[in-house]
N, C-alpha and C positions, 0 to 999 in steps of 0.2 A: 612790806617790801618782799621782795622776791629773790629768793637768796639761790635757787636752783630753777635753772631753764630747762626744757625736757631740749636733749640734744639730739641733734638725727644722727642716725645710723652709721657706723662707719662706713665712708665711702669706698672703701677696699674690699670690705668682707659682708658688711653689711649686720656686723653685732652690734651689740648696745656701748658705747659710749661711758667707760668710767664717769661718777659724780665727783671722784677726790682728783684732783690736778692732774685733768688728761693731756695727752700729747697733741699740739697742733699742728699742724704739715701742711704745706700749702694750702695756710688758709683755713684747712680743716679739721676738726677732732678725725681723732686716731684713735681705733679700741688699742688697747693694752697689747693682747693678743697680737696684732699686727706690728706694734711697732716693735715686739720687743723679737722680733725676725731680722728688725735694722740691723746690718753689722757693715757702716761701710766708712769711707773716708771721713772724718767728723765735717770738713770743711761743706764736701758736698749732703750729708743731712741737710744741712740747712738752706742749700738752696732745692732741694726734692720740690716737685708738684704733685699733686695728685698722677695726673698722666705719669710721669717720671715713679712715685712710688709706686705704680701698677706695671711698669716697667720691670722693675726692681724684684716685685715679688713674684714675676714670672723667671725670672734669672735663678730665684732662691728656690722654688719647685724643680729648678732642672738640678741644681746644686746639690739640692737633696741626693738625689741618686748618688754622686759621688760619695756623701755619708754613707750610703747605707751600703758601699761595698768600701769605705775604709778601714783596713786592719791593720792595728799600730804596729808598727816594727821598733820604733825607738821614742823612747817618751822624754822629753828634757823639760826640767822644773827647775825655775832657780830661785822656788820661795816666792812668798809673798809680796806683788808688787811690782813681781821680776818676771823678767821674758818666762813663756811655757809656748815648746812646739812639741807638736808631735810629727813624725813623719810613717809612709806607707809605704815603702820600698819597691815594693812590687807593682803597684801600679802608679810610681810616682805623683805623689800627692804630699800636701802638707798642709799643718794648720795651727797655727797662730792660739793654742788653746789645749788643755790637759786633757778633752775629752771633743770629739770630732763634733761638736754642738755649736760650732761658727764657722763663716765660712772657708769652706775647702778649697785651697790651692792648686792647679795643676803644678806640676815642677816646670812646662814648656810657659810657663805666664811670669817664672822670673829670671827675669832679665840678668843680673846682678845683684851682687850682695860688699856688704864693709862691716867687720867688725873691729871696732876702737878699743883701745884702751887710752882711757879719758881722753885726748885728745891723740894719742899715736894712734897710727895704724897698724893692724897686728895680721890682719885678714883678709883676702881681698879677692873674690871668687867671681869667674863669669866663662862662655865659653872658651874665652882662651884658657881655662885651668885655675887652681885654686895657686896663689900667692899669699907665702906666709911670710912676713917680714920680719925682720931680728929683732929681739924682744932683749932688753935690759932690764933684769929683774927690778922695779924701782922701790923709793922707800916707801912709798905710800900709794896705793890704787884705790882710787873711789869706783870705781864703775869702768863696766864696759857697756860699750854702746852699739848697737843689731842695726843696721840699715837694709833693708829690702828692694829693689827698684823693680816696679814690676808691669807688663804690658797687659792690663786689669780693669774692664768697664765701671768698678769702683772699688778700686784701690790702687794706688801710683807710686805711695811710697809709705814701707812701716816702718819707724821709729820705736825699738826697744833700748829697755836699758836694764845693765844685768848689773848692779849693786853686790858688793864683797860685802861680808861679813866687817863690823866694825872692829879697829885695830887699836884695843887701850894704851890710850899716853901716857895712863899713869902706872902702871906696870905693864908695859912693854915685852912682847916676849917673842924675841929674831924665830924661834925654832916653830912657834905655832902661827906666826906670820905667813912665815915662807910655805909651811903645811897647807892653809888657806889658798896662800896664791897659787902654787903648784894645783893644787884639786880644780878653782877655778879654771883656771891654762886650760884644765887637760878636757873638761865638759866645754866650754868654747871651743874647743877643736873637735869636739863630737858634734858639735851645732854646725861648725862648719863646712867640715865633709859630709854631715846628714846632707844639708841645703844641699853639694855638688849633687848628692847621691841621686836627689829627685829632678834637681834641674837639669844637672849634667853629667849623665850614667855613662855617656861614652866618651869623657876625658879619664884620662889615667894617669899616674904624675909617672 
């Protein structure tokens, strides 16, 4: 039996072909190398063709440039799991990522933004100006939630979600609660002005 086929060549770059469970793309093996340049809407991965991922990787050669003159002006981390952007003030950019190694954003390609707390809205920014809504400190927040809407040959809409610190039920305690929430608040409102900063440099509240 024949447990390994010799495979051809990637059709994109034209390297050798992973032996341990390579990537398929329309149809066809995908080296390593190639795919792992993918960074796009998960839904459209899966309908890619070859023509379509040769598309793609000409889009991520022009993209490059925007890396290589990205310099971070503001870096936001919210842990593990949890949203990480960074922004470029100066030449309005941004990107989805702790270090400029996925793809780069212009600030003119979003459209709008929402950010939630679990299900309120707390944020709400586009060219008409950033809207912050009344916030009621509540007894419990699980998460807030990043919405992106954006005019993006592959990307349309990102979906984050910024997870709080857990709040023990069984010793409880109002003053390192409220400590929590306040710190969170106040980095969500640096997320959110970053976003206006790169999308929308010429609103001013």
């Amino acid at each position: 039996m024949r447990f390994f086929l010799k495979k051809s060549p990637c059709p994109i770059c034209g390297a050798k072909i992973s032996l341990f469970l390579p990537t398929k793309i329309g149809g066809q093996y995908i080296c390593d190398a190639c795919v792992g340049k993918i960074d796009v809407q998960e839904e459209l991965k899966h309908t890619f063709t070859i023509p379509a991922l040769k598309e793609y990787m000409q889009f991520y050669k022009e993209n490059q440039r925007l890396k290589d003159k990205f310099v971070i002006s503001q870096k936001l981390d919210f842990g593990c799991f949890n949203a990480k952007i960074i922004f470029d003030f100066e030449n309005h950019l941004f990107c989805m990522n702790k270090s400029p190694n996925k793809t780069i954003f212009e600030g003119l390609e979003l459209k709008n933004f929402t950010i939630m707390e679990d299900s309120v809205l707390l944020f709400e920014g586009s060219k008409e100006g950033l809207v912050r809504y009344e916030c009621v400190i509540p007894d419990r927040v699980y998460a807030f939630h990043l919405e992106l809407y954006l005019e993006h040959p592959y990307w349309k809409k990102i979906n984050c979600e910024i997870a709080i610190p857990d709040f023990s039920d069984d010793d409880p305690d109002a003053d390192d609660y409220l400590s929590h929430y306040r710190d969170y608040i106040e980095r969500v409102e640096q997320l959110a002005r970053g976003l206006m900063e790169v999308a929308f440099p010429e609103i001013r509240e």
